[in-house]
C-alpha positions as CSV (number, residue, x, y, z in Angstrom):
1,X,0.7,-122.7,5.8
2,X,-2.4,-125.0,7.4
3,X,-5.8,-124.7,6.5
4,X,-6.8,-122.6,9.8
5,X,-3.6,-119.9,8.9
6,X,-5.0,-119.6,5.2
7,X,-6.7,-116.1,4.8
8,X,-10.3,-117.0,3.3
9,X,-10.8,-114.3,0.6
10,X,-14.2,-113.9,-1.2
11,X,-13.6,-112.1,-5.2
12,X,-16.8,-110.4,-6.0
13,X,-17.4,-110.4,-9.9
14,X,-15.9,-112.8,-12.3
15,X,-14.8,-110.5,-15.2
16,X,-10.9,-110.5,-16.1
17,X,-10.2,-108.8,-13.1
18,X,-12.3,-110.6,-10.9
19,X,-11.1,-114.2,-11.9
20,X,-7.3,-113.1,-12.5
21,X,-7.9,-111.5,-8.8
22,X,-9.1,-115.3,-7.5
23,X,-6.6,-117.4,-9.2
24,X,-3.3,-115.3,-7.9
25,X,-4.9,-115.3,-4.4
26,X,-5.7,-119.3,-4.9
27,X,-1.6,-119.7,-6.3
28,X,-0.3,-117.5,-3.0
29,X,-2.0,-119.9,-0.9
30,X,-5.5,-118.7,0.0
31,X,-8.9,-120.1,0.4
32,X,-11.0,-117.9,-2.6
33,X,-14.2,-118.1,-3.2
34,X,-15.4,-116.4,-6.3
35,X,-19.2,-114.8,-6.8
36,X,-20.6,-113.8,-10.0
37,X,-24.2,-114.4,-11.6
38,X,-23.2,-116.3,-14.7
39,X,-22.6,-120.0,-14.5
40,X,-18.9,-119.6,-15.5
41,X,-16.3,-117.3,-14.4
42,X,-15.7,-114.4,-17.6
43,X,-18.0,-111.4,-16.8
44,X,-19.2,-108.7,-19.2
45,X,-15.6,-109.2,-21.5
46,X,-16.2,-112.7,-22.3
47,X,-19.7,-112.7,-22.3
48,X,-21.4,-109.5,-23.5
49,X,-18.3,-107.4,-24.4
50,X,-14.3,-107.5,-25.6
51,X,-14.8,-111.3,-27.2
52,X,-18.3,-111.6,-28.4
53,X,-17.5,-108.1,-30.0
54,X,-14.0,-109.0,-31.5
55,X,-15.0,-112.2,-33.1
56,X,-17.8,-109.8,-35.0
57,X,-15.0,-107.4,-36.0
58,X,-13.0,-110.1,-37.4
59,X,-15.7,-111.9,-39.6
60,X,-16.8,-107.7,-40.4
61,X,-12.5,-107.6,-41.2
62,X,-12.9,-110.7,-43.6
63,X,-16.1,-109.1,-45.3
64,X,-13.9,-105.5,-45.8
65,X,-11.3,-107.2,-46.9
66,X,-12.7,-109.6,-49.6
67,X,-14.5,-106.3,-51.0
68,X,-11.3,-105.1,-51.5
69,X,-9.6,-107.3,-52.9
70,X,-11.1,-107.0,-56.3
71,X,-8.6,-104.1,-56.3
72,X,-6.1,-106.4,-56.3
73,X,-7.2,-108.6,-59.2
74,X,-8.8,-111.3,-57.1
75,X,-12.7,-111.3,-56.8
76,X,-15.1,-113.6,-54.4
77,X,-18.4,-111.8,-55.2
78,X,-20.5,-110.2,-52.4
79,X,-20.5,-112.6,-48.8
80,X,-23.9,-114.5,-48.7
81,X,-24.7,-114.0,-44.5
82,X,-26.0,-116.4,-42.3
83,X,-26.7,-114.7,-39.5
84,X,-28.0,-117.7,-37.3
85,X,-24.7,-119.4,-38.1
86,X,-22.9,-116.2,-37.5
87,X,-24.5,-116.0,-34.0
88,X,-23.9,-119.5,-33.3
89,X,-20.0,-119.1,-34.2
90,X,-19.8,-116.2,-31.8
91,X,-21.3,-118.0,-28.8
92,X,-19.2,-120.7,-29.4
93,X,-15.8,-118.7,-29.1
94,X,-17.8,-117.5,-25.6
95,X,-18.7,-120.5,-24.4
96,X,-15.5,-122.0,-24.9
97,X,-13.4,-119.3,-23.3
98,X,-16.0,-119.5,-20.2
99,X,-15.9,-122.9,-20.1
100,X,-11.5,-122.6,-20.0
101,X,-11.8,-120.2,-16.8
102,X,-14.3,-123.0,-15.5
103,X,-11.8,-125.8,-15.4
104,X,-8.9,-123.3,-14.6
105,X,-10.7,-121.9,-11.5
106,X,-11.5,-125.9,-10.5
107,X,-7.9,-126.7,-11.2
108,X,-6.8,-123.8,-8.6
109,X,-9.0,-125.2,-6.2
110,X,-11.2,-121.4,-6.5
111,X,-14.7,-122.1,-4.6
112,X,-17.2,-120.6,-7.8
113,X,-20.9,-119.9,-6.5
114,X,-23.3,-118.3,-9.3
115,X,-25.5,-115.9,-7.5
116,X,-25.2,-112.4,-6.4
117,X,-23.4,-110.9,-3.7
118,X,-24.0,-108.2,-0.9
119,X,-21.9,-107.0,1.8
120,X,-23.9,-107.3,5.2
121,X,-20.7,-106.3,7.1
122,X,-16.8,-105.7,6.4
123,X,-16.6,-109.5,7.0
124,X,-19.9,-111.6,6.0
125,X,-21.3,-111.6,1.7
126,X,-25.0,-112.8,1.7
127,X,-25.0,-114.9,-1.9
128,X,-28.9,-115.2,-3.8
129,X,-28.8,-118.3,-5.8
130,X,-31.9,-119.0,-7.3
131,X,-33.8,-118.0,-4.6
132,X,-31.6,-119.4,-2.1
133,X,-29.2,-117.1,-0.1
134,X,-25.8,-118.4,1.4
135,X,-23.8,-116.7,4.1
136,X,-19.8,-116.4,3.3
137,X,-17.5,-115.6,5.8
138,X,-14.5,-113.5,4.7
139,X,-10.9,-112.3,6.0
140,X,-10.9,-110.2,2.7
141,X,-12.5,-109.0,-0.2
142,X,-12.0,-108.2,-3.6
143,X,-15.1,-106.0,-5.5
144,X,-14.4,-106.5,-9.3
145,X,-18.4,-106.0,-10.3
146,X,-17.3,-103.7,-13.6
147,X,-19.9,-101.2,-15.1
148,X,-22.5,-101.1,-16.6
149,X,-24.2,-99.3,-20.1
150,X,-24.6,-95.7,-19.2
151,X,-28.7,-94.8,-20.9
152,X,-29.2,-91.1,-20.2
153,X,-33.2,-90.7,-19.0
154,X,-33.8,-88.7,-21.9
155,X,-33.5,-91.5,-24.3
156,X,-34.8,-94.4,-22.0
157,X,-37.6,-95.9,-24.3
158,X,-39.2,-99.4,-24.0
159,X,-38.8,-101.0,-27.2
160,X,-37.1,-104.0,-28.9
161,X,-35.6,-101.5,-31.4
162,X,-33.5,-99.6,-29.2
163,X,-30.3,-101.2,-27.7
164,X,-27.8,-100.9,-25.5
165,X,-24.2,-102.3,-26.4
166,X,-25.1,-106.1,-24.9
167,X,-28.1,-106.1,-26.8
168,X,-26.8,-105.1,-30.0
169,X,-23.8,-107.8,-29.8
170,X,-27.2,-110.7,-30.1
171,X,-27.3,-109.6,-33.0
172,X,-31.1,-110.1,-33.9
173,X,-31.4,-109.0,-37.6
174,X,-28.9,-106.5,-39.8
175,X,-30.9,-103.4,-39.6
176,X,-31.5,-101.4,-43.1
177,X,-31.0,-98.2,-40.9
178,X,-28.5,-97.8,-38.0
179,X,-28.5,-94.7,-35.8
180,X,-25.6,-94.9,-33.0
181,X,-26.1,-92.4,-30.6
182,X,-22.0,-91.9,-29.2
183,X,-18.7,-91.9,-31.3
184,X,-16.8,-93.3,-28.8
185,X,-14.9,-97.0,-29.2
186,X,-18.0,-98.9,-28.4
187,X,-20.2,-96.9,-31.2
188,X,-17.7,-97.0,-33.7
189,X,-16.9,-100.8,-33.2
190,X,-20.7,-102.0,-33.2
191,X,-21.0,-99.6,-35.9
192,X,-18.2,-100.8,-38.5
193,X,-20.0,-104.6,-37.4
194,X,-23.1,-103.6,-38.5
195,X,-22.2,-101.5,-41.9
196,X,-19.7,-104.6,-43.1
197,X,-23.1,-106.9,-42.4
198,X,-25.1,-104.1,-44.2
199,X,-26.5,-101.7,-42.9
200,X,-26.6,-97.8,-43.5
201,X,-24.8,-96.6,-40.1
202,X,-25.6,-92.9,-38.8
203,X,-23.5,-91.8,-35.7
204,X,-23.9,-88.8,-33.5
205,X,-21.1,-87.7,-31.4
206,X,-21.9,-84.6,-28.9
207,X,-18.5,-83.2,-29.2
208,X,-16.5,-81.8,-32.0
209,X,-14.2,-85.1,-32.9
210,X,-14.6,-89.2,-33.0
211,X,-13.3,-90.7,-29.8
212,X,-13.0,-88.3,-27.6
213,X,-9.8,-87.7,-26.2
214,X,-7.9,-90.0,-28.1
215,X,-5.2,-88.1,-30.1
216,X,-6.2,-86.3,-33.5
217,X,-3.7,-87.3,-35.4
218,X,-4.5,-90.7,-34.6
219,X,-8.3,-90.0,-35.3
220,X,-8.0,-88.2,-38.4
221,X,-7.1,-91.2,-40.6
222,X,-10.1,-93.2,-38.8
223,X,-12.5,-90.9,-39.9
224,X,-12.0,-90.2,-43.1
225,X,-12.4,-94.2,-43.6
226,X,-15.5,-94.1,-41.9
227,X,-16.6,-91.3,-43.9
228,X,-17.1,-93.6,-46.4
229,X,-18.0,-96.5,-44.9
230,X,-20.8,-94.8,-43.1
231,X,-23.8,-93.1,-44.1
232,X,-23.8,-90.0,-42.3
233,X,-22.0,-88.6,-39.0
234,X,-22.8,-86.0,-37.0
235,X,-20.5,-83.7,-35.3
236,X,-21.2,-81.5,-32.7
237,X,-25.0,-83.1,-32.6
238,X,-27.0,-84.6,-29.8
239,X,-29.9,-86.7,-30.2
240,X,-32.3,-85.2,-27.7
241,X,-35.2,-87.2,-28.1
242,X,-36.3,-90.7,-29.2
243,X,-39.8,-91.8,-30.0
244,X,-41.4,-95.1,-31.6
245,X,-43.2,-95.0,-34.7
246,X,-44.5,-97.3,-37.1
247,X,-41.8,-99.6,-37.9
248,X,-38.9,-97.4,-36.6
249,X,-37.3,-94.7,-34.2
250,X,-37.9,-91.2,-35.1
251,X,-34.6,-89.3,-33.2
252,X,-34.7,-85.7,-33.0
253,X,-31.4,-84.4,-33.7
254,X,-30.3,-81.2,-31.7
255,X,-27.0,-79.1,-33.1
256,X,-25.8,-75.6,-34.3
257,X,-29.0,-75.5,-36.6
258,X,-32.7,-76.1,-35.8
259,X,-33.9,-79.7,-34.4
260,X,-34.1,-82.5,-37.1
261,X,-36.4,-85.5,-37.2
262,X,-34.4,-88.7,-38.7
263,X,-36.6,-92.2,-38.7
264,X,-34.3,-95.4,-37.9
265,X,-34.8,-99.2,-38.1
266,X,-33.0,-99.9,-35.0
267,X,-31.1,-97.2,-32.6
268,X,-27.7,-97.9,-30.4
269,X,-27.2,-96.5,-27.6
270,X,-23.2,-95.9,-26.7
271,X,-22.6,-92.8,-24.5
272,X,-20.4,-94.4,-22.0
273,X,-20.4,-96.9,-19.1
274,X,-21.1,-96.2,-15.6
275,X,-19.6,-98.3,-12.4
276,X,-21.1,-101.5,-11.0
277,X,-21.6,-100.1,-7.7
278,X,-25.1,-100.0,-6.5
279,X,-27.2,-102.7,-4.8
280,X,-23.9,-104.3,-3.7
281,X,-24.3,-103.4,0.6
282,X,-21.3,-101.1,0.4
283,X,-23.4,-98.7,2.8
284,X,-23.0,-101.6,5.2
285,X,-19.1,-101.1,5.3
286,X,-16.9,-98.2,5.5
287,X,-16.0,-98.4,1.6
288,X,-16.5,-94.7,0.3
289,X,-17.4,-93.7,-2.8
290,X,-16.1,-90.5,-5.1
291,X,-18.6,-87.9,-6.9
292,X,-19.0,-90.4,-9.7
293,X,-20.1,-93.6,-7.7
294,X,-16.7,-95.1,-8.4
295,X,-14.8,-96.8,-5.3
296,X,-12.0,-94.9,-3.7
297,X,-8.7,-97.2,-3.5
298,X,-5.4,-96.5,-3.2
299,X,-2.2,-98.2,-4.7
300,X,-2.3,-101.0,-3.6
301,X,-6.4,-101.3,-4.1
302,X,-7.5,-101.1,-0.3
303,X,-10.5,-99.1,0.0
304,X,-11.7,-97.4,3.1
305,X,-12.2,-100.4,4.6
306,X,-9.3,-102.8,5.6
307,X,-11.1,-105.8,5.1
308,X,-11.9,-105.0,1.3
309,X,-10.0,-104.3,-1.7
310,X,-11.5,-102.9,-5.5
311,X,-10.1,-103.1,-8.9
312,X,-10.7,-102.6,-12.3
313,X,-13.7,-100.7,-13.8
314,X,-15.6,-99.7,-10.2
315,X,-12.4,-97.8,-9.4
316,X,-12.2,-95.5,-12.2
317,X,-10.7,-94.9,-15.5
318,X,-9.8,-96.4,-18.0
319,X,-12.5,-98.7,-18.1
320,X,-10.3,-101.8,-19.9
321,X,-10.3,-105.2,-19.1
322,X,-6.1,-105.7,-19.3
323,X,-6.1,-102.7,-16.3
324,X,-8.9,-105.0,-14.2
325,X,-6.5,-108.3,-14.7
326,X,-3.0,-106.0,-13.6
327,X,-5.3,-104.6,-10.7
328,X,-6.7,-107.8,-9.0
329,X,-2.9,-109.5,-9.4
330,X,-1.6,-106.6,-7.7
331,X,-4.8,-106.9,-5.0
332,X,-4.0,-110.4,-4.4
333,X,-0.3,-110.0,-3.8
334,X,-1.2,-106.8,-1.2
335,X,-3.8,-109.1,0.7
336,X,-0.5,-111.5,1.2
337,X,1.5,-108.8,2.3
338,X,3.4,-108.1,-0.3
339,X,4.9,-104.5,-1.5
340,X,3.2,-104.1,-4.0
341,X,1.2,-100.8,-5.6
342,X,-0.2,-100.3,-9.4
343,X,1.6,-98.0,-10.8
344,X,1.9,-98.7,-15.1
345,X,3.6,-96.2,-16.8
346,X,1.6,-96.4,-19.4
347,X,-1.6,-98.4,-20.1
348,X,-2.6,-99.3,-23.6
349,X,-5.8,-98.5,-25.0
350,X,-7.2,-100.0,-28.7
351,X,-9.9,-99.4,-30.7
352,X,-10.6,-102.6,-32.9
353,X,-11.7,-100.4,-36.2
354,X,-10.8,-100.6,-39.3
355,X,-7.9,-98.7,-39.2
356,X,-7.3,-99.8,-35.5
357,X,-6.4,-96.9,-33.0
358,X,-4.3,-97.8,-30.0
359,X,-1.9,-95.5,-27.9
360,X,-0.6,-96.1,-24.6
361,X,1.7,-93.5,-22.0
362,X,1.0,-89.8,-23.0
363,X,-0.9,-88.3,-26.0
364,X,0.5,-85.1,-27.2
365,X,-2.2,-83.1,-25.4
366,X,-2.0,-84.4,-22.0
367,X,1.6,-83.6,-22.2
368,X,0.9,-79.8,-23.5
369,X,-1.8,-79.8,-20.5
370,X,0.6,-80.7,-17.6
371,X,3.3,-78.2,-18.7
372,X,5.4,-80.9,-20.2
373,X,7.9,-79.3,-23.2
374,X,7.8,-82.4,-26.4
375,X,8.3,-83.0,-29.6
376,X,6.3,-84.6,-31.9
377,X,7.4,-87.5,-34.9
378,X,5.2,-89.1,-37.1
379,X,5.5,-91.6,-39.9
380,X,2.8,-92.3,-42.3
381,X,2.0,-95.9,-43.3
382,X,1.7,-94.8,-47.2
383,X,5.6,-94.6,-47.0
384,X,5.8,-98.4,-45.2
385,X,6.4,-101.4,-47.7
386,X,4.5,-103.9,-45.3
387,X,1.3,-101.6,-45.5
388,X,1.7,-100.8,-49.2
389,X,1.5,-104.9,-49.6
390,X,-1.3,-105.1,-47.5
391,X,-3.3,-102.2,-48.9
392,X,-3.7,-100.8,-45.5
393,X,-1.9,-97.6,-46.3
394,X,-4.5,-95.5,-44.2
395,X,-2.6,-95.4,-40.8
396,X,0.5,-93.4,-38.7
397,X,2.6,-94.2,-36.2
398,X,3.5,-91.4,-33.4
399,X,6.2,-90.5,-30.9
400,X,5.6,-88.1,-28.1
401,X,9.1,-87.1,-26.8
402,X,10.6,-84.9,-24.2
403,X,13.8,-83.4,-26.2
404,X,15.8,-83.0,-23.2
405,X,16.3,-86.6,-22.4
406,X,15.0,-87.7,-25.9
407,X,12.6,-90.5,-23.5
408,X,9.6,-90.8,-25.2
409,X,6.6,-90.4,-23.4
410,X,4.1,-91.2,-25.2
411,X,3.4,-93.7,-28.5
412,X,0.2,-93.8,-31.0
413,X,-0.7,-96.1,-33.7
414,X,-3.7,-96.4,-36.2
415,X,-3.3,-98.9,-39.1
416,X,-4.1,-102.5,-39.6
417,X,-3.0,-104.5,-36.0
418,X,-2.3,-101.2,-34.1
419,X,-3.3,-103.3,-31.3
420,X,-0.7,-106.4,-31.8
421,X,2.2,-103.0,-32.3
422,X,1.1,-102.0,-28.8
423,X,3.1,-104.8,-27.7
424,X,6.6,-103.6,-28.3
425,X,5.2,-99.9,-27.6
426,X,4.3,-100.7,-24.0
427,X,7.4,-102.0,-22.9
428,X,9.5,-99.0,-24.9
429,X,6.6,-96.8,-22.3
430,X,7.4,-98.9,-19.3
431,X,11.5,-99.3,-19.7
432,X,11.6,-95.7,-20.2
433,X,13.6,-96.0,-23.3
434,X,14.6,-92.8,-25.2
435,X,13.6,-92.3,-28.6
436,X,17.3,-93.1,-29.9
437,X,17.1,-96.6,-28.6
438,X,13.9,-97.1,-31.0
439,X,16.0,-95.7,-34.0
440,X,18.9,-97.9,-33.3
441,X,16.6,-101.1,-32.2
442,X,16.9,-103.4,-35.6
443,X,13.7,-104.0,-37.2
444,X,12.5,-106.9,-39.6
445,X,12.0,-105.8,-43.3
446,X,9.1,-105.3,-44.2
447,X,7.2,-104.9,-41.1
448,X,4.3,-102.5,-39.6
449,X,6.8,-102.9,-36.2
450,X,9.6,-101.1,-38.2
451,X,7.0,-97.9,-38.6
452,X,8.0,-97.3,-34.7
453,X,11.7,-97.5,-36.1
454,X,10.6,-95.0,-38.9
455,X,8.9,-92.8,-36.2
456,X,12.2,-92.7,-34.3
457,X,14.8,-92.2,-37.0
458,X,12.5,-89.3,-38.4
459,X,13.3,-87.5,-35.1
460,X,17.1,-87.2,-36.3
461,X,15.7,-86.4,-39.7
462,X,17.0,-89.4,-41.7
463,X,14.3,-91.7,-42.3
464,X,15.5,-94.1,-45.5
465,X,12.0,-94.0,-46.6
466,X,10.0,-90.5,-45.8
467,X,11.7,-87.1,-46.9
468,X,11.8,-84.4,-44.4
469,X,11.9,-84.1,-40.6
470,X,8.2,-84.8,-38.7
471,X,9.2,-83.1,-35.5
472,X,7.5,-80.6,-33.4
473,X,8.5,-78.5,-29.9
């Protein structure tokens, strides 16, 4: 392929999509040029999301853990914080991450310009740099601009004290008080953060359970930790008004009762995200959007308009970072012309608490929703040997399965590295396996991997170390 035969392709947005997007496009051949306001590609995972947040939830992990191991006979004291060193070890895992991508996108020969980008046509991006505005050509484009914090109007209020999810992740002090308005996976991360740093944590959720529409099961064991390790939660509760006072927030709580006045040091708001969309010039194309502001796209990730393809959190749910990166390599490979169309069986979703939620394919209620007769087997970590070891005995691991070809459908974990289990779980999801070739499948002794074992020999009803059958039609 010469130069003048190589398709010029402009990636809009430098988050995992955007930058995994640019770099398969730069390795089948094409000229990229990749556009994001930060000096280095990463994008709200690396810089004000999944990394920042995880290195806090590891150094919050350490803190839990040395608490609890006095139970164990072994005693460090209570953790002396230094909270400018803690800040300064966080933006050094970022900065060296983003500066990684940097010499990876060089290495691939990517063309990186900081600025922001807008569509003047299906063809043409006008870049602002610093007050400077460059004109880039396209044969095709990629828009991987995420989403943004979603602040309902009602709780819009100018001042330091309240935060959205970027803010919070700074850092600035360890508030006394705590009020999390959301019980989502955002709230509930920042929020076991801040109550292993020290604060009293308050959490409103608008609907009757933590994380919505994750599986109960899986939730139950979550929130009875959190029961203790927070001060209050509110079920069923929305906060329907915020409102400065001397040296706090004053949020008026709005449920089955009367409304309630609480007073906060610092207030977080978590209610959702909403998708990167505006502002961009997409009026100037033929890109459509749906009810929701999120692009329209089909399998392969072309939009409405030939020219221009969209992936990851601008296209709809789930709003994860691993989708965005499985999106743009797909996007990259249809741009060449290859058969290609995103189509995951099952895509996994975590929640880095303490337990750790994750499930990936079907929960037990979409399944019951679409009409779909399964069975249900669960194994409780208080019978595994690995968790008993680890005092991490809170957890379950859980098998959705259609008895009449015994595949499972579904798999859900909550315990200590649910996430890291979701390995083996995605591929069982994705090779279609049936639920016998988990309870053949040899396991290490003692593992938290042979719980998904456990789960599948329960299903026959012979587990070596649970009594009784945990099945249900």
């Amino acid at each position: 392929m010469t130069s003048e035969d190589r398709p010029r392709v402009v990636v809009l947005g430098a988050g995992p999509g955007g930058y995994a997007a640019a770099f398969q496009a730069a390795d089948l051949g094409m000229d990229v040029t990749l556009v994001d306001d930060a000096p280095q590609p990463g994008g709200v995972c690396l810089y004000r999301g999944c990394i920042p947040s995880k290195a806090l939830l590891h150094v919050a992990s350490l803190i839990q853990e040395t608490r609890a191991s006095s139970e164990w006979g072994v005693s460090f004291g209570e953790p002396k914080l230094d909270l400018p060193k803690l800040r300064d070890w966080k933006q050094g895992v970022v900065d060296k991450l983003t500066r990684g991508l940097g010499q990876i996108a060089r290495g691939r020969h990517v063309t990186y310009m900081q600025g922001r980008g807008y569509f003047e046509g299906p063809n043409r991006l006008r870049v602002r740099s610093d007050g400077e505005i460059s004109e880039v050509e396209f044969d095709y484009a990629i828009v991987a601009t995420g989403s943004l914090s979603a602040i309902p109007q009602v709780l819009r209020l100018d001042s330091p004290r309240v935060m959205d999810s970027e803010a919070a992740l700074e850092l600035e002090d360890v508030p006394e008080t705590l009020l999390i308005v959301g019980g989502g996976y955002i709230g509930l991360e920042l929020g076991t953060v801040y109550s292993a740093l020290g604060s009293q944590v308050t959490v409103v959720e608008m609907t009757n359970g933590l994380l919505p529409g994750a599986d109960r099961d899986l939730v139950e064991p979550l929130q009875r930790r959190l029961k203790r390790e927070f001060r209050d939660i509110f079920l069923n509760t929305r906060v329907s008004a915020l409102e400065e006072v001397e040296g706090a927030i004053r949020a008026t709580f709005q449920g089955e009762g009367e409304p309630d006045n609480h007073d906060f040091s610092r207030v977080l708001i978590a209610v959702g995200r909403t998708p990167n969309t505006q502002r961009l010039g997409l009026e100037n194309t033929q890109v459509r959007l749906d009810e929701r502001g999120f692009i329209r796209v089909d399998g392969a990730r072309r939009t409405d308009e030939p020219s221009i393809f969209a992936i990851g959190d601008v296209t709809g749910e789930p709003m994860l970072a691993h989708k965005a990166t499985h999106e743009g390599r797909v996007a990259a490979e249809a741009i060449a012309g290859m058969p290609v169309a995103s189509e995951p069986a099952g895509i996994p979703a975590v929640v880095f608490t303490d337990p750790e939620v994750a499930w990936c394919g079907l929960t037990e209620a979409q399944a019951i929703d679409r009409g779909i007769d399964v069975a249900v087997s669960r194994f409780p970590w208080a019978a595994s040997g690995r968790a008993t070891t680890m005092g991490t005995r809170e957890g379950l691991t859980k098998l959705v399965i259609e008895p009449s070809t015994e595949r499972v459908l579904g798999i859900g974990i909550t315990g200590h590295g649910a996430g890291e289990l979701m390995g083996e779980a995605v591929m069982a999801i994705e090779m279609g396996v049936r639920v016998s070739d988990l309870h053949l499948a040899v396991h290490a002794h003692p593992t938290l991997a042979e719980t998904l074992m456990e789960a599948a020999s329960l299903y026959f009803g012979h587990s070596p170390h649970y009594l009784g059958r945990q099945t249900r039609g």
